[in-house]
PDB file of N, CA, C and O in Angstrom:
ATOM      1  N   UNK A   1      83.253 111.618 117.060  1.00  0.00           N
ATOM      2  CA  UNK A   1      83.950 110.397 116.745  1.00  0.00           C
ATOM      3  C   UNK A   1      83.563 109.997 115.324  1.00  0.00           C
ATOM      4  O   UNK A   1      82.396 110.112 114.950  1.00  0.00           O
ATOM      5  N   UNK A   2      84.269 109.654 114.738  1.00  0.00           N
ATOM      6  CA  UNK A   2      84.525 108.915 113.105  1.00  0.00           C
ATOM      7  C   UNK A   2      84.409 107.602 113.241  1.00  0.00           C
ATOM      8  O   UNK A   2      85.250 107.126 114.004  1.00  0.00           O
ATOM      9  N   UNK A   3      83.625 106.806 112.748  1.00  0.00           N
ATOM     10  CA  UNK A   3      83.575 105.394 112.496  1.00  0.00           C
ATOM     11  C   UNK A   3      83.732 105.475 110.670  1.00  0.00           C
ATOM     12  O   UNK A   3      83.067 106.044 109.804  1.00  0.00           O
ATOM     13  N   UNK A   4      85.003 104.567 110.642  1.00  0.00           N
ATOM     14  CA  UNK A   4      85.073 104.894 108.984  1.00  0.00           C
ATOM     15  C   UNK A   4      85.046 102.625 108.861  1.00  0.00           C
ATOM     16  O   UNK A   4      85.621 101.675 109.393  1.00  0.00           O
ATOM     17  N   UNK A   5      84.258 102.814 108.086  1.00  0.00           N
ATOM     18  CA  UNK A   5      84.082 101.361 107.255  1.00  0.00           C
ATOM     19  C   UNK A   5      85.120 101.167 106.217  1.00  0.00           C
ATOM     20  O   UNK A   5      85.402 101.950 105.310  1.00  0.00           O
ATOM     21  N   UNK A   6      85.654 100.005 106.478  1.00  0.00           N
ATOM     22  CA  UNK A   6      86.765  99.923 105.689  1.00  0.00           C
ATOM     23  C   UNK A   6      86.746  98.592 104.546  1.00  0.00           C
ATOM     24  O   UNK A   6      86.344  97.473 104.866  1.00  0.00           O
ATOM     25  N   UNK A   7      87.330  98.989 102.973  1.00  0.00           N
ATOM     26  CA  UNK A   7      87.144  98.106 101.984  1.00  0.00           C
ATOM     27  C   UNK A   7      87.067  96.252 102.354  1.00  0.00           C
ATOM     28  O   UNK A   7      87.636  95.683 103.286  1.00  0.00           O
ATOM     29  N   UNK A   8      86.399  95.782 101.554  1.00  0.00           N
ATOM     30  CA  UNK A   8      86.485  94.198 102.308  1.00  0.00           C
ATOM     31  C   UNK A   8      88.014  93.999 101.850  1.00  0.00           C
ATOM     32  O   UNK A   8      88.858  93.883 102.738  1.00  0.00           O
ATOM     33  N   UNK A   9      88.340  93.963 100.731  1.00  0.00           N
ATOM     34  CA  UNK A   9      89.911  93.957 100.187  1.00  0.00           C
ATOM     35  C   UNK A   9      90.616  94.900 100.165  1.00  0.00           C
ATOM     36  O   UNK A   9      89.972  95.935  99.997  1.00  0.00           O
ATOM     37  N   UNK A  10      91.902  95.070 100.278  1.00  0.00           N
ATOM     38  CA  UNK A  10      92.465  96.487  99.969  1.00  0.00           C
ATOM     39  C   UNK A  10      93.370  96.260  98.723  1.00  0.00           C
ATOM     40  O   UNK A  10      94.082  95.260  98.637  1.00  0.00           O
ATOM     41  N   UNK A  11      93.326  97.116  97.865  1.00  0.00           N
ATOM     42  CA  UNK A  11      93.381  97.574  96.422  1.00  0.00           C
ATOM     43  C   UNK A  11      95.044  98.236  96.860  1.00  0.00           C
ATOM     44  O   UNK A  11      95.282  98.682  97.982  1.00  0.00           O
ATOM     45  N   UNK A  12      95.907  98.192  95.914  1.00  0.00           N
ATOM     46  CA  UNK A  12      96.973  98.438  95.542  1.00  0.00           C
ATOM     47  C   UNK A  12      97.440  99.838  96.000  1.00  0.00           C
ATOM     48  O   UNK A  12      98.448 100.136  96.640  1.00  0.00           O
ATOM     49  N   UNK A  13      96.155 100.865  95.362  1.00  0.00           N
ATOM     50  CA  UNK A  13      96.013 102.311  95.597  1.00  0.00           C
ATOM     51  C   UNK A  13      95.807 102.417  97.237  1.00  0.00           C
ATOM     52  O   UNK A  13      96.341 103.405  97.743  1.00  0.00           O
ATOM     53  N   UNK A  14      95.343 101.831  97.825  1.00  0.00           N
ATOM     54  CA  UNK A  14      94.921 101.692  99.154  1.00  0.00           C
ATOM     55  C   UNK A  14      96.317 101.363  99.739  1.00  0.00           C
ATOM     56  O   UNK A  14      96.660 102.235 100.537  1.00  0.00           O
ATOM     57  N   UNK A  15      97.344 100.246  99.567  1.00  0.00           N
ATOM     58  CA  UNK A  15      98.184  99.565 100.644  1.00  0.00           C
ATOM     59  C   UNK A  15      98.918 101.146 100.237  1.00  0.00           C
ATOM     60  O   UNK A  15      99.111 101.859 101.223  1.00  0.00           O
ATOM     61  N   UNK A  16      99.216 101.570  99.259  1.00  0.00           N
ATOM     62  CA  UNK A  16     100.354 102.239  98.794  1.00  0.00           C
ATOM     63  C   UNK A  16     100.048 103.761  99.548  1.00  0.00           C
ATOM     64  O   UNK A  16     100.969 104.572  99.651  1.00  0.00           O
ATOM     65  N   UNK A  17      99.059 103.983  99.917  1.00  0.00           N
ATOM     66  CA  UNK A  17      98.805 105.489 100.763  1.00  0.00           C
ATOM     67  C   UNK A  17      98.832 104.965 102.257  1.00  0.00           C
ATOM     68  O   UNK A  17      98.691 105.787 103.162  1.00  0.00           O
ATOM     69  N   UNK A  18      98.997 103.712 102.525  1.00  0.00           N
ATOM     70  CA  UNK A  18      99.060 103.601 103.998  1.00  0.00           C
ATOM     71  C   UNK A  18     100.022 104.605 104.568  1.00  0.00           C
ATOM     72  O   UNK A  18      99.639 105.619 105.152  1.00  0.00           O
ATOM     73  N   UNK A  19     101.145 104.325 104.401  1.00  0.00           N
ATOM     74  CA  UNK A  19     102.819 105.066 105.012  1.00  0.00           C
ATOM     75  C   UNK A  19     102.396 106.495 105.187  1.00  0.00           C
ATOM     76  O   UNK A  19     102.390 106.979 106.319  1.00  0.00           O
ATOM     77  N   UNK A  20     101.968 107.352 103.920  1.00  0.00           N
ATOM     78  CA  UNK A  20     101.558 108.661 104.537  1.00  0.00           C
ATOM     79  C   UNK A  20      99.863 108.851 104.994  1.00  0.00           C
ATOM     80  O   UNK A  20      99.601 109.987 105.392  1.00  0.00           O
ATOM     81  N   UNK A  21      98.742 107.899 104.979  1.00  0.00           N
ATOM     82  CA  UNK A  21      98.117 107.916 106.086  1.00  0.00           C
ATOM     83  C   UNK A  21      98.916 108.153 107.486  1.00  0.00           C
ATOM     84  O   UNK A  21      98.735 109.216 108.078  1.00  0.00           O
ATOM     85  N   UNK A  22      99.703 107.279 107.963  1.00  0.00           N
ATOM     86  CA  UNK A  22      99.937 106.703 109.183  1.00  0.00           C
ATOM     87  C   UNK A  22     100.565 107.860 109.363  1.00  0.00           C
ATOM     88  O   UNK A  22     100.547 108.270 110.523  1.00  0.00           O
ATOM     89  N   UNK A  23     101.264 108.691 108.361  1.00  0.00           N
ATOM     90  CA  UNK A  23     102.579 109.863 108.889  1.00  0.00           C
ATOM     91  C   UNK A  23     101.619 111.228 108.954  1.00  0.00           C
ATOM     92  O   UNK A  23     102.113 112.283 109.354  1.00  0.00           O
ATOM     93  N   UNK A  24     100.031 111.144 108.484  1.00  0.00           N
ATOM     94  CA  UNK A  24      99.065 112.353 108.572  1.00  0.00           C
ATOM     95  C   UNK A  24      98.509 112.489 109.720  1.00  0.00           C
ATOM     96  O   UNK A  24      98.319 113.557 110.300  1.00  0.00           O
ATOM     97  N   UNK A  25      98.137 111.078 110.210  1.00  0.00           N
ATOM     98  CA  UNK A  25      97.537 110.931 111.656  1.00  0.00           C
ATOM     99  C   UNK A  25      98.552 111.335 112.512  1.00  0.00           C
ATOM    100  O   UNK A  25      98.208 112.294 113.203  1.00  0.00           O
ATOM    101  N   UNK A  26      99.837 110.885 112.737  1.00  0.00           N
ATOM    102  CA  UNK A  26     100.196 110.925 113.637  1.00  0.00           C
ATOM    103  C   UNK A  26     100.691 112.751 113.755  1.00  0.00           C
ATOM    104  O   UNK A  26     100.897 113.426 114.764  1.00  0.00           O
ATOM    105  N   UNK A  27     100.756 113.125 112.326  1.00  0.00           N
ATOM    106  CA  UNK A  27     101.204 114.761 113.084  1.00  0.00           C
ATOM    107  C   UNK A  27      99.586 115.175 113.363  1.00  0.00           C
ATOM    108  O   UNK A  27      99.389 116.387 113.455  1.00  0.00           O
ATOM    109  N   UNK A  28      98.819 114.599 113.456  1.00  0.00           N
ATOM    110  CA  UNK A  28      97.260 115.345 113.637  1.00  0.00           C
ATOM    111  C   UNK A  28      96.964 114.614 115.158  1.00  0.00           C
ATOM    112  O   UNK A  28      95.895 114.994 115.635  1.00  0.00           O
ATOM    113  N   UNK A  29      97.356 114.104 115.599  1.00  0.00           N
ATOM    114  CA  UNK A  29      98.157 113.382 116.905  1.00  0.00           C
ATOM    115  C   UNK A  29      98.692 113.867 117.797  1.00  0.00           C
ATOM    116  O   UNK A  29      98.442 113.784 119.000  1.00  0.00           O
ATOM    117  N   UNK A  30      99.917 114.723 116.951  1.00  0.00           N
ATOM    118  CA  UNK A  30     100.921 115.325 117.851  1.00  0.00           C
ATOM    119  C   UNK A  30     100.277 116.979 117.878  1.00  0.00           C
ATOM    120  O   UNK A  30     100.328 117.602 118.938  1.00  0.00           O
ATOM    121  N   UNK A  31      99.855 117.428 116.998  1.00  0.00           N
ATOM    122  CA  UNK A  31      99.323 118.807 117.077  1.00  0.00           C
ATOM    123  C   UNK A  31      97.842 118.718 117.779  1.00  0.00           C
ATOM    124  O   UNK A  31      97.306 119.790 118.059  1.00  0.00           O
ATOM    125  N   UNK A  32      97.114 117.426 118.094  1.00  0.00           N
ATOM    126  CA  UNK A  32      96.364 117.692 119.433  1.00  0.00           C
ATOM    127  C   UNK A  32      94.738 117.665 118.629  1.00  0.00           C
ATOM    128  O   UNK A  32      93.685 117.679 119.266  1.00  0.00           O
ATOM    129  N   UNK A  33      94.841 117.619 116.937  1.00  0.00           N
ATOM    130  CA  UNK A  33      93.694 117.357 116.821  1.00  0.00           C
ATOM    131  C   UNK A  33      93.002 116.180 116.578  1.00  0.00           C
ATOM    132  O   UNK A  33      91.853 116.208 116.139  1.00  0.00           O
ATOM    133  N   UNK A  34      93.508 115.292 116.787  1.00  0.00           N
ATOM    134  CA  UNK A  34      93.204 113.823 116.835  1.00  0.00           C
ATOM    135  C   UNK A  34      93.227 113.753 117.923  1.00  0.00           C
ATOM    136  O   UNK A  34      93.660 114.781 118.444  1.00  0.00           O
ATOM    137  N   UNK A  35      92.860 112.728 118.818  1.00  0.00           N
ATOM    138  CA  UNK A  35      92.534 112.314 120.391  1.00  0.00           C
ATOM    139  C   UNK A  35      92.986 110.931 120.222  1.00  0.00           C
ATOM    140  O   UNK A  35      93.935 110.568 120.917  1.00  0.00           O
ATOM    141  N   UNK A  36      92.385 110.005 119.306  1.00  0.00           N
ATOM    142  CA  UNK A  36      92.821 109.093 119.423  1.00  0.00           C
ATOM    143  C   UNK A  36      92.264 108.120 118.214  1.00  0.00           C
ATOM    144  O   UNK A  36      91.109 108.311 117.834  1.00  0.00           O
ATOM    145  N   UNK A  37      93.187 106.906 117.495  1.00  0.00           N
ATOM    146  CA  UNK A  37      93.271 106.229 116.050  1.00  0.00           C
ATOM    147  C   UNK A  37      93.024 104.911 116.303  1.00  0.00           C
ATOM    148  O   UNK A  37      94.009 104.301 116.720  1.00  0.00           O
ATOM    149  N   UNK A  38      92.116 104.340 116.194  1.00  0.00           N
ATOM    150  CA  UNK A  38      91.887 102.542 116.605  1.00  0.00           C
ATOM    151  C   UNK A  38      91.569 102.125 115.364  1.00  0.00           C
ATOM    152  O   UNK A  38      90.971 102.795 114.522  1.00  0.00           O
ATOM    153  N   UNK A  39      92.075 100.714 115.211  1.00  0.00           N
ATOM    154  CA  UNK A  39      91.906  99.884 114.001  1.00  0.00           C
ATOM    155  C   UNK A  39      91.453  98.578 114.663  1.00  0.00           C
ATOM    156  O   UNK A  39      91.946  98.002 115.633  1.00  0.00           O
ATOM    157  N   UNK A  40      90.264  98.206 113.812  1.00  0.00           N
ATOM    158  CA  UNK A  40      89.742  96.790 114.873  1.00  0.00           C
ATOM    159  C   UNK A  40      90.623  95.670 113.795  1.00  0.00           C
ATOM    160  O   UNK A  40      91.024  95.722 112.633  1.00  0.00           O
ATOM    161  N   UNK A  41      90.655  94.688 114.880  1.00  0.00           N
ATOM    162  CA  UNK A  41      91.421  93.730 114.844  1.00  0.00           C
ATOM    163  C   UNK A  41      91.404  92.736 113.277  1.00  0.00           C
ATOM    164  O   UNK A  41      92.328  91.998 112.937  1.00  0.00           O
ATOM    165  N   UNK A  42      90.555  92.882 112.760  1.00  0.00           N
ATOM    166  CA  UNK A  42      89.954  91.875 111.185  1.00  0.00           C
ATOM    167  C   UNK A  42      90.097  93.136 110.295  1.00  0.00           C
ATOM    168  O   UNK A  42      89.571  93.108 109.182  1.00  0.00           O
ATOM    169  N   UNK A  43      90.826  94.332 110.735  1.00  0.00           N
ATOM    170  CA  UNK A  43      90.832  95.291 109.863  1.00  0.00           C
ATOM    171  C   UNK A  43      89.665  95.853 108.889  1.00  0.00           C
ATOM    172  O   UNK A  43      89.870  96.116 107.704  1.00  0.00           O
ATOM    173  N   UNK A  44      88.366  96.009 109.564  1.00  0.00           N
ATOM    174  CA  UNK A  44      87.313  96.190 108.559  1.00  0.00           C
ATOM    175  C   UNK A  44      86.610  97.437 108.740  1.00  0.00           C
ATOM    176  O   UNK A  44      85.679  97.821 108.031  1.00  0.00           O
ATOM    177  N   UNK A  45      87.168  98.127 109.853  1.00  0.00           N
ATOM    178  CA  UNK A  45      86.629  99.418 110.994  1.00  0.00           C
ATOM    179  C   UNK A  45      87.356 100.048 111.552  1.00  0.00           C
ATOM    180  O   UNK A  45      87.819  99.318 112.428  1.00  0.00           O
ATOM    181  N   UNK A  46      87.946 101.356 111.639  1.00  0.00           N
ATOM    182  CA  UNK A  46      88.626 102.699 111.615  1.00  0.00           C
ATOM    183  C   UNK A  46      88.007 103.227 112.570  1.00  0.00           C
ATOM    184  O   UNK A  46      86.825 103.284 112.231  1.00  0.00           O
ATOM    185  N   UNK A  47      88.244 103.952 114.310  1.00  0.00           N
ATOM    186  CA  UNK A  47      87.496 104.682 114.900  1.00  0.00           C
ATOM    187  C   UNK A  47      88.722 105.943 114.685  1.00  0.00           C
ATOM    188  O   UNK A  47      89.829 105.667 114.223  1.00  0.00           O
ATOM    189  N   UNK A  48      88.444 106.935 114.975  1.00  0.00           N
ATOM    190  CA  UNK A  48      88.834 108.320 114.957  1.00  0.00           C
ATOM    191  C   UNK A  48      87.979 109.419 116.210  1.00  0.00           C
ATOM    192  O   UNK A  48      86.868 109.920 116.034  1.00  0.00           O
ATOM    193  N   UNK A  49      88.656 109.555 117.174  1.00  0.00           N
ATOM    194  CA  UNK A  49      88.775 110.774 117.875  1.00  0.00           C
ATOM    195  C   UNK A  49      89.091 112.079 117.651  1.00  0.00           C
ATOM    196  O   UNK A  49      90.186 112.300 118.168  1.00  0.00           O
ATOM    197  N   UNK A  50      88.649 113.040 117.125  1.00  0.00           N
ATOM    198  CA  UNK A  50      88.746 114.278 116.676  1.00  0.00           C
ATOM    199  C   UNK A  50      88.369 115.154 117.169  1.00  0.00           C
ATOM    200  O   UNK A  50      87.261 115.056 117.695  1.00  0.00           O
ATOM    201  N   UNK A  51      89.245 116.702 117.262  1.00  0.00           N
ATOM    202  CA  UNK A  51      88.148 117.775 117.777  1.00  0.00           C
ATOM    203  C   UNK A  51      87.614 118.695 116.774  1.00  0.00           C
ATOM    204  O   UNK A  51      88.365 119.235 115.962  1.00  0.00           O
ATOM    205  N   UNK A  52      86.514 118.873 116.789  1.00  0.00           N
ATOM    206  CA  UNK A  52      85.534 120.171 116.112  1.00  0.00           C
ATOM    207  C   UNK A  52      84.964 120.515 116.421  1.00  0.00           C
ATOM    208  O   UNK A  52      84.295 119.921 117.266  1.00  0.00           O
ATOM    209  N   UNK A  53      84.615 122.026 115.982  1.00  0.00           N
ATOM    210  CA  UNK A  53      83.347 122.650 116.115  1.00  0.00           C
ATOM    211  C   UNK A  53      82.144 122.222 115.833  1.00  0.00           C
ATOM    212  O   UNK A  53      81.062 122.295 116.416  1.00  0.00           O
ATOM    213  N   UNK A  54      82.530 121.726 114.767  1.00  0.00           N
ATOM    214  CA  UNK A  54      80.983 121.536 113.850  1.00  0.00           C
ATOM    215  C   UNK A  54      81.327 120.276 112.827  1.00  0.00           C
ATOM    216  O   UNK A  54      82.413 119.886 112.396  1.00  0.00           O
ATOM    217  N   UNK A  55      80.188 119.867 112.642  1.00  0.00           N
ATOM    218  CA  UNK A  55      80.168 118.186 111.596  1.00  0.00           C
ATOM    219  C   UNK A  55      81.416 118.848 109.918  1.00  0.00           C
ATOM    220  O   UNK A  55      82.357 118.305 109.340  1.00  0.00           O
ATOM    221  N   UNK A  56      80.915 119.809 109.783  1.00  0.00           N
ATOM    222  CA  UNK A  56      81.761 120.401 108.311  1.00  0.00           C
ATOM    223  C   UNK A  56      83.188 120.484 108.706  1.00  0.00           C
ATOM    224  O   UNK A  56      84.006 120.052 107.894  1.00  0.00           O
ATOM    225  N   UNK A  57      83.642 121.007 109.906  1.00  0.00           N
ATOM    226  CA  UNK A  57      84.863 120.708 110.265  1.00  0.00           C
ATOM    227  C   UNK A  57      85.407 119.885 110.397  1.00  0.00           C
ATOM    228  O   UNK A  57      86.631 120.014 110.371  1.00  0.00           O
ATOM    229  N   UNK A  58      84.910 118.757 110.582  1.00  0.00           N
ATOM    230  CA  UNK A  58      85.366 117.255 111.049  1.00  0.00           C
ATOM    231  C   UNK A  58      85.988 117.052 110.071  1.00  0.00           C
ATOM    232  O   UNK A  58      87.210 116.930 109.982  1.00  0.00           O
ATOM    233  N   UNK A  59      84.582 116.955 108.597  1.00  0.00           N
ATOM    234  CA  UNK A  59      85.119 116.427 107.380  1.00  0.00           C
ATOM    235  C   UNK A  59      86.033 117.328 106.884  1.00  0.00           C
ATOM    236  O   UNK A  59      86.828 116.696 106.188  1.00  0.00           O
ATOM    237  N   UNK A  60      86.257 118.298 106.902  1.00  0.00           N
ATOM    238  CA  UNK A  60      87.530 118.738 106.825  1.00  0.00           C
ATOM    239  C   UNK A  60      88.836 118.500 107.272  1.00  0.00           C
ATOM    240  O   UNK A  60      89.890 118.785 106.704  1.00  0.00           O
ATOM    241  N   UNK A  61      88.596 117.758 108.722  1.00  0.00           N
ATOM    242  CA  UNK A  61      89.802 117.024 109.105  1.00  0.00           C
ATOM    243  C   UNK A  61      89.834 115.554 108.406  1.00  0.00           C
ATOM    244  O   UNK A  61      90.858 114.874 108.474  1.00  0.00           O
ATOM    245  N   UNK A  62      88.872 115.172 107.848  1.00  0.00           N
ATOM    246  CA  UNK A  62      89.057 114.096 107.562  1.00  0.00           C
ATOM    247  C   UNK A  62      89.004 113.898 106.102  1.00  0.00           C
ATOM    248  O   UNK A  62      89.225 112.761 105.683  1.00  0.00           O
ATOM    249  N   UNK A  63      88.747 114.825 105.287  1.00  0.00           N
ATOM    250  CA  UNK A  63      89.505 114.888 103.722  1.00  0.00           C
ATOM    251  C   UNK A  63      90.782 114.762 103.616  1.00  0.00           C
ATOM    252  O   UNK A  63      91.243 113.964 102.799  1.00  0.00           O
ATOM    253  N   UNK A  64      91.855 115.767 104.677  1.00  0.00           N
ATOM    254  CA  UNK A  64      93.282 115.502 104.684  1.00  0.00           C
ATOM    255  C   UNK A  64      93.921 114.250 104.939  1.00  0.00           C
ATOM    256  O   UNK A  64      95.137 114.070 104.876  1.00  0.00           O
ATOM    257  N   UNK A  65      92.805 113.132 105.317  1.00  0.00           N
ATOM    258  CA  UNK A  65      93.443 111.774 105.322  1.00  0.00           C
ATOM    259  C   UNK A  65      93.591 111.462 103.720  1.00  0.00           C
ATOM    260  O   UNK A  65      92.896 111.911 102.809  1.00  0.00           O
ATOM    261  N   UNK A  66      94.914 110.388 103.628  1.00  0.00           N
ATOM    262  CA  UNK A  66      95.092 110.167 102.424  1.00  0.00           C
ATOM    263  C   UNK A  66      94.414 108.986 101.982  1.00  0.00           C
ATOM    264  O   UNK A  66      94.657 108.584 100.844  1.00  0.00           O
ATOM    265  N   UNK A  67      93.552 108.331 102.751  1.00  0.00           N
ATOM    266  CA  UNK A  67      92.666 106.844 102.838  1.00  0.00           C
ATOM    267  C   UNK A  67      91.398 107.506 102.711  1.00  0.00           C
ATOM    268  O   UNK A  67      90.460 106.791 102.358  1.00  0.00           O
ATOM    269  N   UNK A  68      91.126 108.965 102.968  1.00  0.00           N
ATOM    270  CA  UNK A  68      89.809 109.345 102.897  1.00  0.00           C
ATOM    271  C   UNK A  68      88.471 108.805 101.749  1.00  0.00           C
ATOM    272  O   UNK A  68      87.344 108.340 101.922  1.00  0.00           O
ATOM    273  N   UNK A  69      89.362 109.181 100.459  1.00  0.00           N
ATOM    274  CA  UNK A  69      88.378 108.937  99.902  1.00  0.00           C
ATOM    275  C   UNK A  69      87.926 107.480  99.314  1.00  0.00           C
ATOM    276  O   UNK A  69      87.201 107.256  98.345  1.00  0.00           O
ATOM    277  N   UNK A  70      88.672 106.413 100.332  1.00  0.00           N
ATOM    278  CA  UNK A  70      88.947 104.901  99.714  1.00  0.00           C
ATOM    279  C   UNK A  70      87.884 104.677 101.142  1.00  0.00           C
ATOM    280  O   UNK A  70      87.759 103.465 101.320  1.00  0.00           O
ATOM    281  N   UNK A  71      87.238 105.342 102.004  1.00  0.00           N
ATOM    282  CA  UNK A  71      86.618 104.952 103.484  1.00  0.00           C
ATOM    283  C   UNK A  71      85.123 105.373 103.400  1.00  0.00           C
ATOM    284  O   UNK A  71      84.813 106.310 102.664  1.00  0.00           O
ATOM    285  N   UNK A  72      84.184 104.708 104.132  1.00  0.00           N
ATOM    286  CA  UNK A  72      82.990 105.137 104.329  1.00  0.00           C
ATOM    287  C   UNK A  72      82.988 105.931 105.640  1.00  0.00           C
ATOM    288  O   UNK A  72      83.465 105.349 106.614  1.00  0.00           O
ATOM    289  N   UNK A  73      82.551 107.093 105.797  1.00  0.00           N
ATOM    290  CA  UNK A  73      82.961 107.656 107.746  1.00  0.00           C
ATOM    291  C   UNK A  73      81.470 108.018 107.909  1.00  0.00           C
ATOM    292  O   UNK A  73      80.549 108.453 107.218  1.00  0.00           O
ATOM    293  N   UNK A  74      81.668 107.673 108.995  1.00  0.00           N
ATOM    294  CA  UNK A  74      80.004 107.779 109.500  1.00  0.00           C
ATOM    295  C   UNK A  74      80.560 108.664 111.128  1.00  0.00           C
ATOM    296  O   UNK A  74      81.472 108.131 111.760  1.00  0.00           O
ATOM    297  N   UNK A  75      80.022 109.786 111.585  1.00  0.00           N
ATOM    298  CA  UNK A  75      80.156 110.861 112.219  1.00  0.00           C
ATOM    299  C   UNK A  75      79.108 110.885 113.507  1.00  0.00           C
ATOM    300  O   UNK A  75      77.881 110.972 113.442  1.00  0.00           O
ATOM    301  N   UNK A  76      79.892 110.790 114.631  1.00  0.00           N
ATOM    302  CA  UNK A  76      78.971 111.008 115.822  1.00  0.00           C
ATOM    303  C   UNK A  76      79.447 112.313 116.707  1.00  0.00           C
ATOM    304  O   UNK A  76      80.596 112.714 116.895  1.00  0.00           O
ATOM    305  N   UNK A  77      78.301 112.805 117.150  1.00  0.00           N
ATOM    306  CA  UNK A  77      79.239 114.171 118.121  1.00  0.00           C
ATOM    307  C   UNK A  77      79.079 113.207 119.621  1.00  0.00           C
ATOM    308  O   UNK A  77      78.138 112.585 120.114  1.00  0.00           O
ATOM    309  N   UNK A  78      80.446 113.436 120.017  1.00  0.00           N
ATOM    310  CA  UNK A  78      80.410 113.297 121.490  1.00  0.00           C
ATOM    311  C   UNK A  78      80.010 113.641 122.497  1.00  0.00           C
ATOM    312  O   UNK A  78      80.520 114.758 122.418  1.00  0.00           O
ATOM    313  N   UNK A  79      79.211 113.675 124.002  1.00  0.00           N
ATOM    314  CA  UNK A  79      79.145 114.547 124.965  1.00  0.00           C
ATOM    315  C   UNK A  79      80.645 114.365 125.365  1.00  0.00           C
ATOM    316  O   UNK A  79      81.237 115.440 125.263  1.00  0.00           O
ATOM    317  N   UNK A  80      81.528 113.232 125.833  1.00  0.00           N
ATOM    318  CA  UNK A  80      82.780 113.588 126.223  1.00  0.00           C
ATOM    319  C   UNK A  80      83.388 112.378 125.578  1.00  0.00           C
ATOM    320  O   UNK A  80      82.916 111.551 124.798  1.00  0.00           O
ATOM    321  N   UNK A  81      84.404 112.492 126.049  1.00  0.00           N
ATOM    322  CA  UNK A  81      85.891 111.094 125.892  1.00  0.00           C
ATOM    323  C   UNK A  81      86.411 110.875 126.726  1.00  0.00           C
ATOM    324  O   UNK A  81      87.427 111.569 126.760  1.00  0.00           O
ATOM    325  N   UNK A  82      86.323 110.191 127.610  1.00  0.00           N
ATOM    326  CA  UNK A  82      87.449 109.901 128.625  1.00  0.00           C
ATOM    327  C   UNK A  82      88.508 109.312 128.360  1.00  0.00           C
ATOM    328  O   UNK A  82      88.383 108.560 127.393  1.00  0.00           O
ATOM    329  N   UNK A  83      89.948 109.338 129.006  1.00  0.00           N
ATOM    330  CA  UNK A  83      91.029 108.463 128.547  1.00  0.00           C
ATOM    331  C   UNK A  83      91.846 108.536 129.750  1.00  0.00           C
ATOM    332  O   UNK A  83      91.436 109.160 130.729  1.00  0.00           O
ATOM    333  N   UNK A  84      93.077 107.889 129.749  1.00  0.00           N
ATOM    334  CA  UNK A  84      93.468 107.803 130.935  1.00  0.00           C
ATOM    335  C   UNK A  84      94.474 108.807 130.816  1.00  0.00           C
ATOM    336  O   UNK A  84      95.042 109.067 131.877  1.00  0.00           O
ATOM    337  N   UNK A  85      94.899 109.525 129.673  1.00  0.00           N
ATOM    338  CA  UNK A  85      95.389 110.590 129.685  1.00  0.00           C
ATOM    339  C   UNK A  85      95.190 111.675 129.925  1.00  0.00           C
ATOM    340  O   UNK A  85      96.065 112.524 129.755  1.00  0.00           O
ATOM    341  N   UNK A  86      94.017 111.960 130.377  1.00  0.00           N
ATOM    342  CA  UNK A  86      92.973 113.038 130.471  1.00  0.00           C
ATOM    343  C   UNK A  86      93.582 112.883 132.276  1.00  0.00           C
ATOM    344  O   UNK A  86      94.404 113.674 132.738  1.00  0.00           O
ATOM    345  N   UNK A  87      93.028 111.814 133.020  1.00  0.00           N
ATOM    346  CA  UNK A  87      93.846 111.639 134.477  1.00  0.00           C
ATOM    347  C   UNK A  87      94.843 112.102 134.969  1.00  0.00           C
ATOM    348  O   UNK A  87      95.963 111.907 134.497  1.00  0.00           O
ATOM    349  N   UNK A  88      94.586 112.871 136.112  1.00  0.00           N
ATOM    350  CA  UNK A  88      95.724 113.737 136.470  1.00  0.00           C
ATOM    351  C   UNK A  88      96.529 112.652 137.398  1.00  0.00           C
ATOM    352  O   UNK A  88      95.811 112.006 138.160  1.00  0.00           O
ATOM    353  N   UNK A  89      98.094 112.342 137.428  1.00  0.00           N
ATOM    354  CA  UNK A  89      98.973 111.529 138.244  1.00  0.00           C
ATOM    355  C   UNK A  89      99.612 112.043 138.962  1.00  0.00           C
ATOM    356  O   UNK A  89     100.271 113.041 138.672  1.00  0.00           O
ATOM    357  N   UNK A  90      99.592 111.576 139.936  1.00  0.00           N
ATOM    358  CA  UNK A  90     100.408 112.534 141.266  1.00  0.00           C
ATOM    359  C   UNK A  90     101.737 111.878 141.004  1.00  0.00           C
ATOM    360  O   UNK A  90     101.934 110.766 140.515  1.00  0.00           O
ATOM    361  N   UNK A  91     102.803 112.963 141.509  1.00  0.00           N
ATOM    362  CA  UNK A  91     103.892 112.829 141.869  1.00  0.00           C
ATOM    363  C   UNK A  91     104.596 112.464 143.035  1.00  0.00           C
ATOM    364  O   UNK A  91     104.377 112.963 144.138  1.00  0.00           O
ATOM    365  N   UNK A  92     105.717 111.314 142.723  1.00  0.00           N
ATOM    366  CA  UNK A  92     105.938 110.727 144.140  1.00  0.00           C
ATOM    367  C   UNK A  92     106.935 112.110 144.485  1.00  0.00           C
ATOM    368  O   UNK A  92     106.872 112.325 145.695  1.00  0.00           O
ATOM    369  N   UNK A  93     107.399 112.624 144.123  1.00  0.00           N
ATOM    370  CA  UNK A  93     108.850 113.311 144.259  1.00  0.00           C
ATOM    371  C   UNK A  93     108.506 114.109 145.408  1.00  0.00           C
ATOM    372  O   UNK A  93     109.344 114.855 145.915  1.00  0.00           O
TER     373      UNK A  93
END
């Protein structure tokens, strides 16, 4: 997991890479290497769900953000993640 610290203000260069932030995550989303993107509520803290092998890989997924180098990321390895997507749902049919 990624905890990225985020600017107290955001800078011009910052609002203006949002749109393709948001369009990087989400194909890193849809191709399964993201898990999951939270933004806390006062906007000051970024969590990131990711999969890797190894800490060097991570930051490799996380250079291709376009906010990368405007973020502080601070890196934890997981034992797991649960989600409710992970939950298998039975079928009424």
């Amino acid at each position: 997991m990624v905890e990225f610290e985020l600017p107290d203000t955001f800078s011009e260069e910052f609002m203006a890479l949002i749109p393709r932030q948001r369009y990087v995550v989400n194909t890193m989303l849809a191709e399964g290497r993201l898990k999951s993107y939270s933004l806390s509520m006062d906007r000051s803290r970024l969590w990131v769900v990711l999969l890797a092998e190894s800490e060097f890989e991570a930051l490799e997924t996380i250079a291709q953000m376009p906010l990368s180098d405007l973020m502080e990321p601070s890196i934890s390895e997981l034992m797991f993640h649960n989600s409710a997507d992970a939950v298998m749902h039975f079928s009424l049919n």
